[in-house]
C-alpha positions in Angstrom: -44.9 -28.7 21.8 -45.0 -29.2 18.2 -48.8 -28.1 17.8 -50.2 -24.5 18.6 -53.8 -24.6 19.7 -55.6 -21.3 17.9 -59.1 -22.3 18.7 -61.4 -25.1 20.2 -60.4 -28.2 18.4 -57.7 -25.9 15.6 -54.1 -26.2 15.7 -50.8 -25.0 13.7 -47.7 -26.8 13.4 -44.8 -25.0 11.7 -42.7 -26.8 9.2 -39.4 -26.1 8.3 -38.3 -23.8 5.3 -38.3 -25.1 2.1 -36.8 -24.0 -1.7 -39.7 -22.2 -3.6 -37.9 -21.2 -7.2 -34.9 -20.2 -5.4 -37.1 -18.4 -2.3 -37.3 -19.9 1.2 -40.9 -20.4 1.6 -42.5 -21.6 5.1 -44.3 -24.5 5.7 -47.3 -24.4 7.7 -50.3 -27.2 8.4 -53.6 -26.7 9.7 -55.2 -29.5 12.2 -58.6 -29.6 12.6 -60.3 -32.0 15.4 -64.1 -33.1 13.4 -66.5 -34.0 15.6 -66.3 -37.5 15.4 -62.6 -37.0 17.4 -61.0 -37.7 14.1 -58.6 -34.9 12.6 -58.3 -33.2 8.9 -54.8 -32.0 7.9 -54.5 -29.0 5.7 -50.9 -28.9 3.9 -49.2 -31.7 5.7 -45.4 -30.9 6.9 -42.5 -33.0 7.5 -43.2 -35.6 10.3 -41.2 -35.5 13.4 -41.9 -38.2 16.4 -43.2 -34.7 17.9 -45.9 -33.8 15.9 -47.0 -38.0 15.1 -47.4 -38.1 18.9 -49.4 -35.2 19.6 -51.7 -36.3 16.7 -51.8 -39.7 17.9 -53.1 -38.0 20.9 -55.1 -35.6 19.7 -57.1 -38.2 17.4 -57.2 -40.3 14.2 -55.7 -38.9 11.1 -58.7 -39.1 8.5 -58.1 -36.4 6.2 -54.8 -35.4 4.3 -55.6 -32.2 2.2 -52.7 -31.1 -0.2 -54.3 -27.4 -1.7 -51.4 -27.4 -4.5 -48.6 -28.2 -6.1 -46.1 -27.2 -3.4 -48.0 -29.1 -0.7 -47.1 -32.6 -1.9 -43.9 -32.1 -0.5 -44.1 -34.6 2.7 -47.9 -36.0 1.6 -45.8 -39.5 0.8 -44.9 -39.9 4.7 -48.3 -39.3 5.4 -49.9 -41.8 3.5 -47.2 -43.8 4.8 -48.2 -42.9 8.9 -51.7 -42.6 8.2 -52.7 -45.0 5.8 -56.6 -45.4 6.3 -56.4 -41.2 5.7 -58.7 -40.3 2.5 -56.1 -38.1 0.8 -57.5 -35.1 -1.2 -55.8 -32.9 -3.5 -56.3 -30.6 -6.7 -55.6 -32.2 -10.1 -52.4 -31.5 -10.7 -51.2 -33.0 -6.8 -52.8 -35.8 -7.6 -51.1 -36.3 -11.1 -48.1 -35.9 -9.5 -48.4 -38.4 -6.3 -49.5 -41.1 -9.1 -46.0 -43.0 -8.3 -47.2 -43.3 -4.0 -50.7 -44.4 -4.3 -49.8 -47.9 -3.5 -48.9 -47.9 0.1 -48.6 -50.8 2.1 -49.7 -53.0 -0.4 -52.7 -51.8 -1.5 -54.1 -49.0 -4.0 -54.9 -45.7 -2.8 -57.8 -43.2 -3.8 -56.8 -39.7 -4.3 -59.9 -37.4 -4.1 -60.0 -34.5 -6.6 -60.9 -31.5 -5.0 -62.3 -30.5 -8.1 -60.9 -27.1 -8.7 -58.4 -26.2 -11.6 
């Protein structure tokens, strides 16, 4: 089981360790299940036919939330799997995922979180 339940409709999937400035750093997403049955993913990880089936289970992928620069890493697959997801993201994410926003033929929106 890829996906940890840690409350009623909250998981955690662990990631893999990636480079950080020369540091292995852990990756870590937050799923939450909305109440329309649809889920919000905080800091997206690196898809594995694990985790994209328990999701598929669990709900529809709506949200993709990428909190900073280091949470981009995998957000491209995402958009990829997931590509009616509203993808949100801090400025400077979003300046650098300018090059994915096309995805399947058609233009993205990336939503500003609005914070600097």
């Amino acid at each position: 089981m890829v996906l940890e339940q840690v409350g009623d409709s909250a998981w955690l999937a662990e990631g893999k360790l990636v480079n950080f400035h020369g540091f292995p750093f852990p990756t870590r997403s937050v799923v939450v299940q909305l109440r329309s049955g649809d889920l919000w993913v905080w800091s997206p990880i690196k898809l594995s036919d694990g985790l994209i089936g328990e999701l598929d289970r669990l709900g529809r992928v709506t949200h993709l939330v990428s909190p900073n620069k280091i949470h981009h890493l995998y957000l491209q697959d995402w958009m990829a799997r997931y590509p009616e997801a509203q993808v949100w993201g801090l400025p400077s994410v979003i300046e650098q995922q300018r090059h994915v926003v096309e995805v399947g033929g058609r233009v993205r929106q990336l939503v500003s979180l609005g914070v600097v």
